[in-house]
BAMI-125878 format. One line per field, with one value per atom (N, C-alpha, C, CB): x negated, y, z negated; atom name. Coordinates in Angstrom, 3 decimals, always signed. Last residue first. Glycine has a CB too. Example, Ala and Ser with C-alpha at 12.3 -4.5 7.8 and 13.67 -1.06 7.14 Angstrom:
// BAMI-125878
xx = -12.850_-13.670_-12.900_-14.084_-13.190_-12.300_-13.200_-11.308
yy = -2.250_-1.060_+0.030_-0.598_-5.690_-4.500_-3.300_-4.473
zz = -7.080_-7.140_-7.870_-5.725_-7.800_-7.800_-7.800_-9.046
atome = N_CA_C_CB_N_CA_C_CB
END
This chain:
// BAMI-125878
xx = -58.112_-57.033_-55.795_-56.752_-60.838_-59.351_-58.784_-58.116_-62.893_-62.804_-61.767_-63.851_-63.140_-63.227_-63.193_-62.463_-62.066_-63.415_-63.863_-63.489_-60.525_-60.318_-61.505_-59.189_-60.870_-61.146_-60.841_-63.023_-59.119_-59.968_-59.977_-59.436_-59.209_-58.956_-59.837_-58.349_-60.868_-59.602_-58.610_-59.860_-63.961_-62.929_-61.323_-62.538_-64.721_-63.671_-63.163_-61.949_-65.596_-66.525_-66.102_-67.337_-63.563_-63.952_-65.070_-62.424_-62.332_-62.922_-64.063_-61.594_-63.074_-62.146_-63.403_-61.131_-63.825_-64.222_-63.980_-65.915_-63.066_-63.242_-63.556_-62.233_-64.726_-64.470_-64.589_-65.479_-67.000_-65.897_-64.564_-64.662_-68.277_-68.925_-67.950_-70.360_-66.457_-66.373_-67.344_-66.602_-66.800_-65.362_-65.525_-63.703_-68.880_-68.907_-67.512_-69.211_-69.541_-69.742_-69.431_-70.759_-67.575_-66.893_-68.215_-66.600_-69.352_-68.083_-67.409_-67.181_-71.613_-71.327_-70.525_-71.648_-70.155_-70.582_-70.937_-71.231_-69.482_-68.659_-68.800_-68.381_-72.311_-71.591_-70.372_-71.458_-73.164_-73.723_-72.795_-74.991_-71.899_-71.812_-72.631_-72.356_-72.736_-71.710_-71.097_-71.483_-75.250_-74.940_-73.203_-75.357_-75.521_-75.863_-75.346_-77.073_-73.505_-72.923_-73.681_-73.088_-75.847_-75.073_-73.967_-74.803_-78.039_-78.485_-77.128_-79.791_-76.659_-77.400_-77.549_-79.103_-76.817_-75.558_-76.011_-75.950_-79.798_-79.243_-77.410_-79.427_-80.559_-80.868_-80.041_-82.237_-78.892_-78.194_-79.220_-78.449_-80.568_-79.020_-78.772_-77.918_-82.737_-82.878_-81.097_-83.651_-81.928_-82.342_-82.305_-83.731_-81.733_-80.811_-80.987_-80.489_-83.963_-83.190_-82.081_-82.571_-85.674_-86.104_-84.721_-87.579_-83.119_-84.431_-84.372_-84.683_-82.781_-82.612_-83.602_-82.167_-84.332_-83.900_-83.558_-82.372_-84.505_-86.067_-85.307_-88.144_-82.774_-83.425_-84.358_-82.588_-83.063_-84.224_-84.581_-83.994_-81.104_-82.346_-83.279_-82.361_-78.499_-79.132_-80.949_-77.942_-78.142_-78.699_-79.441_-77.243_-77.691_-79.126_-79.464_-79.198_-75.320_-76.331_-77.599_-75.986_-73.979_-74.298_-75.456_-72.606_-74.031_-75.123_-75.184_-75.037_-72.944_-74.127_-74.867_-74.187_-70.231_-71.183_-72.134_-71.073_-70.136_-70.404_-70.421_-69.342_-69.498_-70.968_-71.062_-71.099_-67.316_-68.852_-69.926_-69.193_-65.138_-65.609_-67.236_-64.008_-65.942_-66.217_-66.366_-65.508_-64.986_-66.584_-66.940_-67.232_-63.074_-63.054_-65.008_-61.791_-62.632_-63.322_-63.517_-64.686
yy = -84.687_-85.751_-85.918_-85.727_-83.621_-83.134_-84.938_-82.315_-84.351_-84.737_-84.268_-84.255_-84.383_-83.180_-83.121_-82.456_-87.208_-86.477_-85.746_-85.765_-88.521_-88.066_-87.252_-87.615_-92.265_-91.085_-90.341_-90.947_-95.413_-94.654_-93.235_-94.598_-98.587_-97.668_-96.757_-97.190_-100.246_-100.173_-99.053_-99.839_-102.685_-101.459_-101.177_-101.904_-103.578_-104.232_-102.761_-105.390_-102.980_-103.077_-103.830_-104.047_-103.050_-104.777_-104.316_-106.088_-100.825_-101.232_-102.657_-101.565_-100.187_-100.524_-100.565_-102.133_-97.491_-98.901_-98.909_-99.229_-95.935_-95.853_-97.113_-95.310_-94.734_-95.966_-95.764_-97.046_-93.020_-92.153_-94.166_-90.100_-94.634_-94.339_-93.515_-93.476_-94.637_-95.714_-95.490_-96.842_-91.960_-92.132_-93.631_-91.958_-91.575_-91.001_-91.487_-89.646_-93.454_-93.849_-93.162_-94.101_-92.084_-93.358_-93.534_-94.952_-89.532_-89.568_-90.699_-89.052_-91.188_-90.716_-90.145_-90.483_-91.655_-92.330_-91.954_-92.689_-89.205_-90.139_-90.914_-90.799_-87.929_-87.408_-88.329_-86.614_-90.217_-89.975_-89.367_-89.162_-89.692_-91.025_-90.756_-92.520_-87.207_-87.033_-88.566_-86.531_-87.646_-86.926_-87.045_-85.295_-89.251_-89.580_-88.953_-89.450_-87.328_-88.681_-89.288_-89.776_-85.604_-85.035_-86.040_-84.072_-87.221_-86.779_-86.236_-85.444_-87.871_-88.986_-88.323_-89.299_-84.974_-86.431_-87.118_-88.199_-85.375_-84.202_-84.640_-82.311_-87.446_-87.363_-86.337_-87.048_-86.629_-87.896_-87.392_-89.784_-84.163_-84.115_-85.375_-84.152_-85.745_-84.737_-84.496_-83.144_-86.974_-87.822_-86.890_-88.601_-84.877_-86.330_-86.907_-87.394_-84.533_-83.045_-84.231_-81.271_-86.642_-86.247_-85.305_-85.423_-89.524_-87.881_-87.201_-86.733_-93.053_-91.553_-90.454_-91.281_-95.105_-95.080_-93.464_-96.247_-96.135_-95.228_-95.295_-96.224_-97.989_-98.260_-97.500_-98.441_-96.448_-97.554_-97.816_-98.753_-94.525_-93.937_-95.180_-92.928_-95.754_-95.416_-94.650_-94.337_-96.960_-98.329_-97.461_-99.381_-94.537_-95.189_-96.819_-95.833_-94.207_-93.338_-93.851_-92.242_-96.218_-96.280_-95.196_-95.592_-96.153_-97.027_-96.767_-98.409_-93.963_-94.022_-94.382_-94.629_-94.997_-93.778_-93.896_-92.273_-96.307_-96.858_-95.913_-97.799_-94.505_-95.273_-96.027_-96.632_-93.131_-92.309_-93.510_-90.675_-94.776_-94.786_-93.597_-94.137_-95.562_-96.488_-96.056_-97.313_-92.885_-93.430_-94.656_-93.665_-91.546_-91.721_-92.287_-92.381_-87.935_-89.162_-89.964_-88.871
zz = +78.172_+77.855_+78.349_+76.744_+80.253_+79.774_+79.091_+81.594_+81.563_+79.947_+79.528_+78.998_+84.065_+83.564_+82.351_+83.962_+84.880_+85.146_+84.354_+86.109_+82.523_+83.406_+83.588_+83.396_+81.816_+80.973_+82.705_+79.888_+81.340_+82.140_+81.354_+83.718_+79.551_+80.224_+80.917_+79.626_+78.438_+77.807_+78.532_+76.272_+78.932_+79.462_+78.641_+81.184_+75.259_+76.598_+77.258_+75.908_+73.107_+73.521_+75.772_+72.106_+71.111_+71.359_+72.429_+72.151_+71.179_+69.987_+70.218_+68.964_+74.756_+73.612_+72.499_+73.833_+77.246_+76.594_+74.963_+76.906_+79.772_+78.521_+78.098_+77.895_+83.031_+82.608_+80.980_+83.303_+83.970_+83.016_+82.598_+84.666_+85.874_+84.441_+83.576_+84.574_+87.676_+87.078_+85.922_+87.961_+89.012_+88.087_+87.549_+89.126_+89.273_+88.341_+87.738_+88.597_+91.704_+90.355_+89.511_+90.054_+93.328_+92.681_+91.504_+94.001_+93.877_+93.032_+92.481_+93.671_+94.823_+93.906_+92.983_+94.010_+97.179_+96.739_+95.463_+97.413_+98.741_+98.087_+97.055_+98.722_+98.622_+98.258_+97.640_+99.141_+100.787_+99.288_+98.694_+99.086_+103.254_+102.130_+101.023_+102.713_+103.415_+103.516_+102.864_+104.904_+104.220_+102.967_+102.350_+103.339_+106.496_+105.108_+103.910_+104.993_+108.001_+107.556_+106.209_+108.835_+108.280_+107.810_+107.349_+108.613_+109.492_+107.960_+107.321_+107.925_+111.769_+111.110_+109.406_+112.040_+113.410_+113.175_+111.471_+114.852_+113.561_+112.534_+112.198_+113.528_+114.772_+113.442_+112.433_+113.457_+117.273_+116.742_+115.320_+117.761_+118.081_+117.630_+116.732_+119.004_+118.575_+117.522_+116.809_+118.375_+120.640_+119.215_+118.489_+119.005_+122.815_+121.665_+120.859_+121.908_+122.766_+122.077_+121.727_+123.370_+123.874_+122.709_+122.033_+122.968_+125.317_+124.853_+124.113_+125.566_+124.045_+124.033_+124.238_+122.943_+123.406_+124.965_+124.979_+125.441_+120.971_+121.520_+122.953_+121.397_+119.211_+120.501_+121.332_+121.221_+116.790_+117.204_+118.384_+116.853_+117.645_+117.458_+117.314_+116.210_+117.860_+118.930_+118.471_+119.710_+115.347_+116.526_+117.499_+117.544_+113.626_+113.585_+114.957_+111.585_+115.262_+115.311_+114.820_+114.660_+113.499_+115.468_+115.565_+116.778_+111.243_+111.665_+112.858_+111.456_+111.472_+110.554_+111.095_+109.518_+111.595_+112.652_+112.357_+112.670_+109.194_+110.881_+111.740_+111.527_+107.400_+107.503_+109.063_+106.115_+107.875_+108.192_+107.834_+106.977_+107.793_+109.219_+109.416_+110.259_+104.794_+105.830_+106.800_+106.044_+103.667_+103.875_+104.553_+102.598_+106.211_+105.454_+104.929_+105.515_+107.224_+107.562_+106.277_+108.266
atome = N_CA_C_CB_N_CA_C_CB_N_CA_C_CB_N_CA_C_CB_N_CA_C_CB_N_CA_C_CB_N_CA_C_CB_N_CA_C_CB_N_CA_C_CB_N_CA_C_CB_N_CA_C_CB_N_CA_C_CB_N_CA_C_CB_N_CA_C_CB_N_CA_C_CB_N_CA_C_CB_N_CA_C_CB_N_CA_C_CB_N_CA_C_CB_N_CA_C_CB_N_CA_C_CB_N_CA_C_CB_N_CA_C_CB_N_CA_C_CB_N_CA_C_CB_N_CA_C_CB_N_CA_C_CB_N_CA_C_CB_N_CA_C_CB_N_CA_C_CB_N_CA_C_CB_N_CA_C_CB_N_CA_C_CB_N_CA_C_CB_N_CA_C_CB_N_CA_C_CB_N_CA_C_CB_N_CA_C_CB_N_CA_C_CB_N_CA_C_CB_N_CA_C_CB_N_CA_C_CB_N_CA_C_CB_N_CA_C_CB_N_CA_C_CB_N_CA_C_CB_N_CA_C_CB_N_CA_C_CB_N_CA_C_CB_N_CA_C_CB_N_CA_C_CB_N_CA_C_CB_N_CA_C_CB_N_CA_C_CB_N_CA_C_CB_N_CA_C_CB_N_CA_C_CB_N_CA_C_CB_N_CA_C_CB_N_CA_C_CB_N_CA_C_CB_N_CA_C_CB_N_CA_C_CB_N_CA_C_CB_N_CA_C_CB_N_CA_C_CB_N_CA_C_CB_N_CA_C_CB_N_CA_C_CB_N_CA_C_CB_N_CA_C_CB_N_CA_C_CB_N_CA_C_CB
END
């Protein structure tokens, strides 16, 4: 799944828990849905920042390239 189609589950699962139309053991499912997509966009989400903080930067203080996660060269 990519992180776009887990954030729009995301949100469907959060439309259906505002609307308060669901019972209770459904909602419970849709939150537990709900926390495992959260994590599951965090997780991504944090890997792109780590790879844009591994972003190298020139003499001039100018991105100049990229560094590889693991600090291998």
């Amino acid at each position: 799944m990519t992180f776009e189609q887990a954030l729009r589950a995301l949100e469907e699962v959060v439309q259906h828990l505002e609307r308060g139309d669901v019972p209770l053991d459904q909602s419970i499912e849709l939150y537990e849905r709900g926390e495992a997509l959260r994590a599951a966009c965090q997780k991504r989400l944090d890997a792109a920042q780590a790879r844009i903080e591994k972003i190298v930067a020139g003499a001039d203080g100018k991105p100049s390239g990229t560094a590889p996660l693991d600090g291998a060269s």
